[in-house]
C-alpha positions as CSV (number, residue, x, y, z in Angstrom):
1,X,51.5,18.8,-8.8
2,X,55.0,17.8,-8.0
3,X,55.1,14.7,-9.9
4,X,53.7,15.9,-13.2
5,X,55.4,14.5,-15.7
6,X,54.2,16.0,-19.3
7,X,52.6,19.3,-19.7
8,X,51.1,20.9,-22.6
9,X,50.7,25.0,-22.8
10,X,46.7,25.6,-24.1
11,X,46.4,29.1,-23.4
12,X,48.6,32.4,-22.4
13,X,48.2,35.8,-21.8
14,X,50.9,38.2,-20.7
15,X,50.7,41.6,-18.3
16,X,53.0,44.1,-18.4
17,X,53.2,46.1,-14.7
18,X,54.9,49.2,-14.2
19,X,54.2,51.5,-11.3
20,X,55.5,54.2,-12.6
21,X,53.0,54.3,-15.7
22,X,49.6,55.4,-15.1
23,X,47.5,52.1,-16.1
24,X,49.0,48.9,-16.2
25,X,49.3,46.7,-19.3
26,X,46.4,44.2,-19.2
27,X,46.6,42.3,-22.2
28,X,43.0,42.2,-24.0
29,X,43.8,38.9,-26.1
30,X,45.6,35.7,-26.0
31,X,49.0,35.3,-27.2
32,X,49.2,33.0,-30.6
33,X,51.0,29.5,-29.4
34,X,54.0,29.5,-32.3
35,X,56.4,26.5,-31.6
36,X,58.9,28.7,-30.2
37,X,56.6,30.7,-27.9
38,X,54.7,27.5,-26.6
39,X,58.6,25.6,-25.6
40,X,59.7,28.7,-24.2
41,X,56.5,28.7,-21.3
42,X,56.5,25.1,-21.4
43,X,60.5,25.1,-20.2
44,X,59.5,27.4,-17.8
45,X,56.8,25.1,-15.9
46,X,58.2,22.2,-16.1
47,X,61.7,23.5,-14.0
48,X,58.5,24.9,-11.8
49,X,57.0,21.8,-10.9
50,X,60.3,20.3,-10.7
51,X,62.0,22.9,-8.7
52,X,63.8,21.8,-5.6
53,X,62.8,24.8,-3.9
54,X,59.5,25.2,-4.2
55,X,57.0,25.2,-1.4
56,X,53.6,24.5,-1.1
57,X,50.6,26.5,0.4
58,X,46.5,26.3,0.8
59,X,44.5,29.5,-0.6
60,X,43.1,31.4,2.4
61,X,39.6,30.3,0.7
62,X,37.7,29.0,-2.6
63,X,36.2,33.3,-2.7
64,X,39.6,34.9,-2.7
65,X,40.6,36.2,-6.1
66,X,43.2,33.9,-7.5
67,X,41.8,30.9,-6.1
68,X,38.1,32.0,-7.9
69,X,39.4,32.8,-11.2
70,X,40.9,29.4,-11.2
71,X,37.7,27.4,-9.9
72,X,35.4,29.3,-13.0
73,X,38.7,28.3,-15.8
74,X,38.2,24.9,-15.0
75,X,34.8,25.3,-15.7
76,X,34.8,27.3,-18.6
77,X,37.9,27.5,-20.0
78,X,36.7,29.7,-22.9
79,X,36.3,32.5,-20.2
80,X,40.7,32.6,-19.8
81,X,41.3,36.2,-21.1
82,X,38.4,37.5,-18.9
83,X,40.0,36.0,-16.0
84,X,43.2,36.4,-16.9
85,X,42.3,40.4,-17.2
86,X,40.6,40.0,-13.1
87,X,43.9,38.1,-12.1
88,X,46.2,40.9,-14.0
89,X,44.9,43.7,-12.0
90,X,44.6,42.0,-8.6
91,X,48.7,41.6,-9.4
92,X,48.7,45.4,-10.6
93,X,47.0,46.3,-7.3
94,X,49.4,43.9,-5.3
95,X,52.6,45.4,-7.1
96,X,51.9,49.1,-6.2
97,X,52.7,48.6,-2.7
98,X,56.1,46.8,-3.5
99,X,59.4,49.2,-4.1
100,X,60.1,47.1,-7.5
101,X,58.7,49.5,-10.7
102,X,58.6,47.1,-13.3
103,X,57.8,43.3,-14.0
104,X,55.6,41.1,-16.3
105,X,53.0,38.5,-14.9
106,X,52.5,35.5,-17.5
107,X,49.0,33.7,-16.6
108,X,49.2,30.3,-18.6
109,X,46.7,27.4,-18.9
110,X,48.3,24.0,-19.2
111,X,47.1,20.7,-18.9
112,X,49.0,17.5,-17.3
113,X,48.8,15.5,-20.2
114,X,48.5,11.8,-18.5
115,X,45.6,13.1,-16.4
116,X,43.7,16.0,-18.6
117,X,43.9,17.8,-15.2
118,X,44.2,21.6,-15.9
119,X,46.3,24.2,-14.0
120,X,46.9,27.3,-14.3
121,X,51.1,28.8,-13.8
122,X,51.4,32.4,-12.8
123,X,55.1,33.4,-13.8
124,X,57.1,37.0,-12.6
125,X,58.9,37.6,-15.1
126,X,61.2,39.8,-14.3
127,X,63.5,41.3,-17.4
128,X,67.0,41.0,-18.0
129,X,69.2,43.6,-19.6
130,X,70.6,42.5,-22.9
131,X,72.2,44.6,-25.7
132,X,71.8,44.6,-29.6
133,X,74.5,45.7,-32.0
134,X,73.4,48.8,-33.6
135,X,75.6,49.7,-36.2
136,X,79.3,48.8,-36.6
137,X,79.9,49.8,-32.6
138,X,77.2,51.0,-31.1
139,X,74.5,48.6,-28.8
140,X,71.4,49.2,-27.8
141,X,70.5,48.1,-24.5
142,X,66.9,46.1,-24.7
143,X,64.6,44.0,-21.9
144,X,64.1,40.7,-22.3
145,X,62.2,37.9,-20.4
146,X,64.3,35.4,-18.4
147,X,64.8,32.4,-20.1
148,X,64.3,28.8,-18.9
149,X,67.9,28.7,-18.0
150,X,66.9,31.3,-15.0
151,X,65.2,29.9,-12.4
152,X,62.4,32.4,-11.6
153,X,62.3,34.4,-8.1
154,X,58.6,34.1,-8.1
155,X,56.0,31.7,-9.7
156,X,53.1,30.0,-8.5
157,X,51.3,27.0,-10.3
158,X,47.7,26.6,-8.8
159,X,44.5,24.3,-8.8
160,X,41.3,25.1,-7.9
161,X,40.4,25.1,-4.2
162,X,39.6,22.0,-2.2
163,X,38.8,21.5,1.3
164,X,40.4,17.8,1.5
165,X,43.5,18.8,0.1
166,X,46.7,19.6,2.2
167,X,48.0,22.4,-0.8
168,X,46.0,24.1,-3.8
169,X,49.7,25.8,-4.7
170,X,53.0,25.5,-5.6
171,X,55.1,28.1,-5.1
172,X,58.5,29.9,-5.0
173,X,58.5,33.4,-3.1
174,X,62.7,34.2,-3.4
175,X,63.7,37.9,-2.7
176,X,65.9,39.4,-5.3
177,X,68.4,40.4,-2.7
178,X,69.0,40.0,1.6
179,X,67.5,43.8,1.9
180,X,64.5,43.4,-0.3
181,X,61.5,45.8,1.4
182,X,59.1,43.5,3.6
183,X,56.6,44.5,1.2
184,X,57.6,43.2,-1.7
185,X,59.1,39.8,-0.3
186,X,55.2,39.6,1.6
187,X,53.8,40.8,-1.7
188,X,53.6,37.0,-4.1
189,X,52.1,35.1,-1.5
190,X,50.1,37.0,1.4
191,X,48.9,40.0,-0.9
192,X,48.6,38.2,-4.5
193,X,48.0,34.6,-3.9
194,X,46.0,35.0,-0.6
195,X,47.4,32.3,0.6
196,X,49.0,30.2,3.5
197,X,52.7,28.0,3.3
198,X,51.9,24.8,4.8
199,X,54.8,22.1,5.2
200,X,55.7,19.9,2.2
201,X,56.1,16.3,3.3
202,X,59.7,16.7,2.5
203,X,60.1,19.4,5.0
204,X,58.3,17.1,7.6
205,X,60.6,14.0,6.2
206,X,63.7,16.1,7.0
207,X,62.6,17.5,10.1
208,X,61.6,14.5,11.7
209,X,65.1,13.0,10.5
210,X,67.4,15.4,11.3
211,X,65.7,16.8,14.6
212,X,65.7,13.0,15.7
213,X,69.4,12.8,15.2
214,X,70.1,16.0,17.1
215,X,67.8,15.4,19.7
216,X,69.8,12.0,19.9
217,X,73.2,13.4,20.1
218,X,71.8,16.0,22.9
219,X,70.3,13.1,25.4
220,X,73.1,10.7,24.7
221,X,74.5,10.3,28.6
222,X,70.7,10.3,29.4
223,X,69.4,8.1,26.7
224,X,69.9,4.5,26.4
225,X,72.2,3.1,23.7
226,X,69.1,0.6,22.8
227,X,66.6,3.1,22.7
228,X,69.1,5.3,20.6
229,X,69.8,2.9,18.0
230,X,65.8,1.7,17.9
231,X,64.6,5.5,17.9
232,X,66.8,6.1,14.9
233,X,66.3,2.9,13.2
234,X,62.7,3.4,12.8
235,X,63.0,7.0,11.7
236,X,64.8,6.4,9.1
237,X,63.1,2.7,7.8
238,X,59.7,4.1,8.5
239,X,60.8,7.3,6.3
240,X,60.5,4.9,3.4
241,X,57.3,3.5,3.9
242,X,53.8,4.9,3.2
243,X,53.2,6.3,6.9
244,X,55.4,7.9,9.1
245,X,53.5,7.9,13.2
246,X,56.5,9.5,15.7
247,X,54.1,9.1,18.5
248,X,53.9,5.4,17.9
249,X,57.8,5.6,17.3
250,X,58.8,7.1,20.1
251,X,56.6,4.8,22.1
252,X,58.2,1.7,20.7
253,X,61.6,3.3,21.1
254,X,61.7,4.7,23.9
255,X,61.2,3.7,27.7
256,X,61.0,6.7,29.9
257,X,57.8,8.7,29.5
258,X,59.5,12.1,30.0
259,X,62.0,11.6,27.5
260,X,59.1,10.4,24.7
261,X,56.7,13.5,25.7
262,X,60.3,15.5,25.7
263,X,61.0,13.9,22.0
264,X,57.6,14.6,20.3
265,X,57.7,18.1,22.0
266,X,60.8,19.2,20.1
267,X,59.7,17.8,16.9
268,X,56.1,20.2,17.1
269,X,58.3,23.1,18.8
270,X,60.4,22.9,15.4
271,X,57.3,23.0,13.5
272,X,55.7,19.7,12.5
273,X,52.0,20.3,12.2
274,X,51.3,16.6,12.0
275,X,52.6,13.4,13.9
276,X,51.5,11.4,11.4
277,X,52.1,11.6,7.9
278,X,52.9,10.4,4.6
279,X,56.9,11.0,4.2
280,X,58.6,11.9,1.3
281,X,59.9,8.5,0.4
282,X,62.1,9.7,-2.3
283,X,64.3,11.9,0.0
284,X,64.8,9.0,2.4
285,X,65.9,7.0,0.2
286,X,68.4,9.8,-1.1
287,X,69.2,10.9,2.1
288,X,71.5,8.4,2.7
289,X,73.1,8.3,-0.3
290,X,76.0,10.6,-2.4
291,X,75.3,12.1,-5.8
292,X,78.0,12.4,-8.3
293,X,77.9,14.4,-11.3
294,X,80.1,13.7,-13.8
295,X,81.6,16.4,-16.6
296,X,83.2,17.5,-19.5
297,X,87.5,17.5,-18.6
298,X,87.0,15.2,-15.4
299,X,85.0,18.1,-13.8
300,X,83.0,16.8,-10.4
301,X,79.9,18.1,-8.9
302,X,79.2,15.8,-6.1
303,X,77.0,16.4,-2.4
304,X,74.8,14.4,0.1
305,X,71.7,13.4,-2.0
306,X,69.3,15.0,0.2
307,X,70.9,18.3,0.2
308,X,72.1,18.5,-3.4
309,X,69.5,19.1,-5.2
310,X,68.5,22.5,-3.0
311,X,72.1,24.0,-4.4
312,X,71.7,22.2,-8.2
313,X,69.5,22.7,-10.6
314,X,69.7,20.6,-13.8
315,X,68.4,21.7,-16.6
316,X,67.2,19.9,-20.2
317,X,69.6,19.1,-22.6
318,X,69.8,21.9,-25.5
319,X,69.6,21.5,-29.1
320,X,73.3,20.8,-29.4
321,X,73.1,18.1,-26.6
322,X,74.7,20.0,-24.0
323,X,73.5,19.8,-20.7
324,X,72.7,23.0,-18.3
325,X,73.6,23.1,-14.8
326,X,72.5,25.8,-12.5
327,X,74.4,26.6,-9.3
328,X,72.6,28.6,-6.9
329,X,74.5,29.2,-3.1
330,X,74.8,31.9,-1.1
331,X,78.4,29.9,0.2
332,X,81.2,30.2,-2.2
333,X,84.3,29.2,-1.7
334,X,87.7,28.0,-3.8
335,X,89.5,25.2,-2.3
């Protein structure tokens, strides 16, 4: 899902959920698609599928609720509001045990244009405070929904269910702050999406990569220079290629069984599920190289390539050609 490129909205209903109200707002129809209405969702999945933070997980099953709505709108997309309603209350029912009183939940069909694949985005949209003149003086304080601009906390962009795939979802599951209640952080993807993170191949690429060169640094008086150079060598050439095998790696690299078993035991104790894999060739490549952006005024925004694009988040140029850059770090500092 990561590497659609061009995305068309088809349908879109959206839920209003507040736990303070008696009943939540299902919507009973489909929104109409005006020009505006269809860019503003669009804007919004695209910087999902291209987010640098999103993470990937498999539905706990092809009968849990989510995960069956989508199967039967694949099939029938003429059944969305139906569906849409089933997926609105399971959310309803999911958001009454979370502290957080009010949010919207946008259900949108779209399809990836270069295959006719359809998917189906599930946006929390969580409303922003803005303020209308009323008057000469006075404002009025109104809720919006977050703009494109605001990378969303929460979203998940799903496919039906399949047994031979490694992920059925895309997902982001951010807290809104460090203290958020365990509820409501466990809330989007254990209650709601039923579902289970599994390891993107860029988290295996980086993990392999970086636990090599620590594990490296920690065995250097007991590891051969040879076998240091080789073992890092082919992590980081084999990175690029199709299939990434650390057994066979560290077999090739390294002489003394202990220190192989030692090797490939660190990299599982870390967490890689799978000593062989398909890498995220794209963040090898990058990994090694800086990224520069360049400004208005002689202004500089530049980081190691692998790690930049977790902090920046650039966004599509506006109507005026200006180009949005998002920021997001919880270390800030003035030099």
């Amino acid at each position: 899902m990561q590497s659609i490129e061009a995305v068309e909205l088809n349908r879109l209903v959206i839920h209003g959920i507040n736990n303070m109200a008696d009943e939540p707002d299902i919507a009973d129809k489909e929104e109409v698609l005006t020009e505006g209405l269809r860019h503003f969702f669009e804007e919004h999945i695209r910087n999902c599928l291209k987010s640098s933070s999103a993470k990937t997980a498999k539905f706990n099953g092809s009968d849990t609720t989510v995960a069956s709505c989508i199967g039967r709108l694949v099939e029938t997309p003429e059944d969305f509001v139906e569906q849409s309603k089933v997926i609105g209350l399971w959310f309803s029912h999911n958001m009454a045990k979370s502290s957080q009183v009010q949010t919207f939940l946008a259900v949108a069909m779209f399809t990836d244009l270069d295959t006719e694949d359809r998917y189906l985005a599930l946006l929390k949209l969580d409303s922003v405070k803005a303020f209308v003149r009323k008057g000469d003086k006075e404002f009025d304080q109104i809720q919006i929904l977050p703009d494109p601009s605001r990378q969303l906390l929460r979203f998940a962009v799903v496919r039906p269910y399949d047994d031979e795939t490694r992920y059925d979802v895309l997902f982001r599951n951010q807290p809104a702050s460090k203290d958020e209640d365990p509820d409501t952080s466990a809330m989007w993807i254990d209650g709601f999406l039923e579902a289970v993170e599994v390891a993107t191949p860029r988290q295996m690429t980086q993990l392999v990569v970086k636990e090599t060169e620590k594990w490296i640094q920690q065995n250097e008086e007991a590891l051969e220079e040879e076998s240091a150079v080789h073992l890092r060598n082919a992590v980081r050439t084999l990175a690029q290629t199709e299939e990434i095998d650390v057994e066979a790696i560290a077999a090739t690299a390294i002489k003394d069984e202990r220190q192989r078993e030692e090797y490939v035991g660190r990299l599982l104790d870390k967490g890689l599920t799978e000593t062989v894999f398909k890498p995220d060739r794209e963040w090898a490549e990058r990994s090694s190289r800086k990224t520069v952006y360049l400004c208005d005024d002689g202004v500089q925004i530049s980081g190691p390539s692998d790690a930049i694009d977790d902090v920046i988040q650039v966004l599509p140029k506006t109507a005026d050609r200006k180009t949005r850059v998002v920021i997001e770090t919880r270390k800030f500092q003035q030099k």
